[in-house]
Phi, psi and omega in degrees: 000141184260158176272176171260143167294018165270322164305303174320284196324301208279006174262340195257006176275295148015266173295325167333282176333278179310327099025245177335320189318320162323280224285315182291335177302314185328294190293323168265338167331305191285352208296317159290345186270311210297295172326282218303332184253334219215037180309074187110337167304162155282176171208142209222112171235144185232129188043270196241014207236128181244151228248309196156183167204158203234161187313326202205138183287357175277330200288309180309311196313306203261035172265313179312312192259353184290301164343270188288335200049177188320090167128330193240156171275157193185158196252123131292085196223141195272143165256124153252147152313287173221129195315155191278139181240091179273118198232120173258141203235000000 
């Protein structure tokens, strides 16, 4: 039996998550110090490490990758106070 795609999606979250777990730990540790100086930036982490932070998601984008290189993660997250809820129908 094959999966379905809602399977697929929620096994590639999944693994996001486990992936990520440093960096998001990183990122809510920081989060409230972060609003008060670095309100609406990117903020760009590679493994343990915060690389900075930019203005704009191209400027973050291409720090993530200078940072991290080709091929490897890195966490790129906009700070909001509370994320944004986009809902597609």
């Amino acid at each position: 039996m094959t999966k379905n795609r809602a399977t697929l999606l929620g096994d590639a979250l999944a693994t996001e998550g486990v992936e990520f777990k440093t960096e998001l730990s990183i990122f809510e540790q920081h989060k409230l110090e972060w609003l008060r100086s670095n309100p609406g930036e990117f903020v760009v982490i590679v493994g343990t490490r915060v690389v900075g932070f930019h203005p704009d998601y191209e400027s973050a984008f291409k720090a993530g990758l200078s940072a991290a290189g080709l091929g490897k993660n890195f966490l790129l997250k906009q700070i909001w106070a509370e994320e944004p809820v986009y809902l597609i129908y």
